[in-house]
C-alpha positions in Angstrom: -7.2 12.2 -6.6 -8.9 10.7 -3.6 -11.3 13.1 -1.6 -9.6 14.2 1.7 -6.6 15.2 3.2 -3.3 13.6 1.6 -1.1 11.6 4.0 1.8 13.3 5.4 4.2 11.1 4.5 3.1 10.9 0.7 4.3 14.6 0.2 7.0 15.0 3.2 9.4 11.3 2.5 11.8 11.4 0.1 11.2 10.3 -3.5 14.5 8.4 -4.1 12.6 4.9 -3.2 15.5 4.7 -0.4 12.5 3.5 2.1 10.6 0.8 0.8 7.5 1.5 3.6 4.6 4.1 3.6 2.0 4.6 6.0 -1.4 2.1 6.0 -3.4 5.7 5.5 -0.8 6.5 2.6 -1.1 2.7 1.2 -4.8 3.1 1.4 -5.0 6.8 -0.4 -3.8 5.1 -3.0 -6.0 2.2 -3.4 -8.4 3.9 -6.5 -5.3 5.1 -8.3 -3.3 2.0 -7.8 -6.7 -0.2 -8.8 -7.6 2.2 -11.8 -3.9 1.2 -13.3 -3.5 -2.4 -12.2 -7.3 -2.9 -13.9 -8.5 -4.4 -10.5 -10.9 -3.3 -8.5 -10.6 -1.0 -5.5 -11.9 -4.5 -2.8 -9.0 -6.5 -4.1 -6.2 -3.7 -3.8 -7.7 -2.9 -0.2 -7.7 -6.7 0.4 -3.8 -6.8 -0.5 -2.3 -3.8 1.4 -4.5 -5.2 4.5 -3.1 -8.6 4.3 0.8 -6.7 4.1 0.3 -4.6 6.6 3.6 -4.7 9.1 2.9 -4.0 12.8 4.7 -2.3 15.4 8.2 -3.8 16.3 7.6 -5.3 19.4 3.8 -4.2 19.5 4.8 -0.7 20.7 7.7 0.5 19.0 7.3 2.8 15.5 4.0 2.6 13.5 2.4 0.0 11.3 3.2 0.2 7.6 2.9 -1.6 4.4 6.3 -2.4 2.6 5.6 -0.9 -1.2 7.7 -3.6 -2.7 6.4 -6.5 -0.8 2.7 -4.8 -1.3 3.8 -4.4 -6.0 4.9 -8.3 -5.9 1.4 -9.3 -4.4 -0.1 -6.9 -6.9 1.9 -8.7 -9.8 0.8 -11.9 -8.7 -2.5 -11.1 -7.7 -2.4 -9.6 -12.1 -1.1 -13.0 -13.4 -2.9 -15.6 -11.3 -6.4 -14.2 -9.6 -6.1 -16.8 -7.2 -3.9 -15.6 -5.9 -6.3 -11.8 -5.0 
């Protein structure tokens, strides 16, 4: 695991996969484990959840996030075609 405190919402949301979206710090958190799995390297996944990161609605409503299933089809890709990193 990743030094430091674990994001809030990666032990407190539900685990059904109902809500597609975590939190940047929980999307980040996960960047070594994700990388370590994926065989890329940490800079590339970082690169990827920055690039789908979703601001606020409006610029102040809610939180930013990163959409997990928008964020594992860029991963696929990015696996398949490195061009595409």
């Amino acid at each position: 695991m990743p030094p430091g405190p674990v994001p809030v919402d990666l032990v407190t949301t539900s685990g059904s996969g109902l809500d597609p979206d975590i939190t940047i710090a929980g999307a980040m958190y996960q960047v070594p484990i994700v990388a370590a799995a994926r065989g890329l390297s940490q800079q590339v996944v970082t690169n990827l959840v920055t690039k789908n990161e979703t601001g606020r609605f409006l610029g102040i409503f809610g939180e930013p996030f990163v959409n997990v299933l928008d964020l594992n089809l860029a991963l696929d890709a990015c696996s398949q075609n490195s061009s595409q990193c």
